[in-house]
C-alpha positions as CSV (number, residue, x, y, z in Angstrom):
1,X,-111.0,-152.4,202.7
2,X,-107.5,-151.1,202.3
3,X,-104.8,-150.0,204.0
4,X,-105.4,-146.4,202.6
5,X,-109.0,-146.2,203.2
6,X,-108.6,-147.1,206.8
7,X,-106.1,-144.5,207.6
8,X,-108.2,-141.2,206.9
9,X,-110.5,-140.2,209.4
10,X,-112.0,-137.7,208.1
11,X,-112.7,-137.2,203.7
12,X,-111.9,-134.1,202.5
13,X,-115.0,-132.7,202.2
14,X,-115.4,-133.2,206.1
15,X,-112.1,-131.9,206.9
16,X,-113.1,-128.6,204.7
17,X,-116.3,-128.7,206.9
18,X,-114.8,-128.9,210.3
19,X,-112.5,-126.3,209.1
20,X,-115.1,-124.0,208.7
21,X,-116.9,-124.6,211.5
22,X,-114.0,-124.0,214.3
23,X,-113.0,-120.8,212.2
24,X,-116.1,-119.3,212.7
25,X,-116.0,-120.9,216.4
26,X,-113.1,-119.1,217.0
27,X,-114.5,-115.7,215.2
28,X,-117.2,-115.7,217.7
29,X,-115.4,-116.2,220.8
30,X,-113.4,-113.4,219.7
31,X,-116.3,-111.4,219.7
32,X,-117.4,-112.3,222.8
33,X,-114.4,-112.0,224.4
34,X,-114.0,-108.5,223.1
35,X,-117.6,-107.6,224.0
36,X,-116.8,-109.2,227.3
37,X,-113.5,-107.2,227.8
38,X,-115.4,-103.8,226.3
39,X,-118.3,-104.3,229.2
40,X,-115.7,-105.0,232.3
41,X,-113.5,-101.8,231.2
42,X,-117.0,-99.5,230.9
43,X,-118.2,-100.8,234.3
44,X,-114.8,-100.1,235.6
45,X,-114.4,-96.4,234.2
46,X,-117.7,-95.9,235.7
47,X,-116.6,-97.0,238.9
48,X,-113.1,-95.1,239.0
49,X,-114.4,-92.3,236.5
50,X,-113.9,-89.7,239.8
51,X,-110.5,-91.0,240.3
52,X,-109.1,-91.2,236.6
53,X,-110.3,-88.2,234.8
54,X,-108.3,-85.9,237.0
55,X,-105.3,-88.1,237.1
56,X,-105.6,-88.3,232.9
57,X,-105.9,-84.5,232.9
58,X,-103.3,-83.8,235.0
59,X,-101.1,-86.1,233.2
60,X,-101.9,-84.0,229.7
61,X,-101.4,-81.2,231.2
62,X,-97.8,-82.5,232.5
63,X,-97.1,-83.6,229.0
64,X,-98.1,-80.3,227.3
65,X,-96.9,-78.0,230.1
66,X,-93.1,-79.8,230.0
67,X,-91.6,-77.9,227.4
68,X,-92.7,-74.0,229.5
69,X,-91.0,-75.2,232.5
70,X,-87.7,-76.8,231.1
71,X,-87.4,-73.4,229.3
């Protein structure tokens, strides 16, 4: 054996390979994580829906009434 075959690891079809494989590794956690992340904020709108859709349409209203009262 030589110096240069001993110092790859991996050929290059393997390396290609492995590539592929964590890329589509990552592409799942991804999904998970956003399906994940998707779930805990519908549980939690659930849970606070009483509490936040008042306070998000009093804060529209805020927004769209500004202009009447600074005139």
């Amino acid at each position: 054996m030589t110096e240069k075959e001993n110092s790859t690891l991996l050929t290059p079809r393997e390396r290609r390979f492995l590539g592929i494989v964590i890329c589509f590794a990552a592409a799942i956690l991804f999904v998970s994580l956003l399906g994940l992340v998707t779930w805990t904020l519908t549980k939690a709108f659930s849970f606070f829906g009483g509490v936040i859709w008042p306070l998000a349409v009093a804060g529209i209203l805020s927004i769209m009434l500004s202009p009447v009262v600074a005139f």
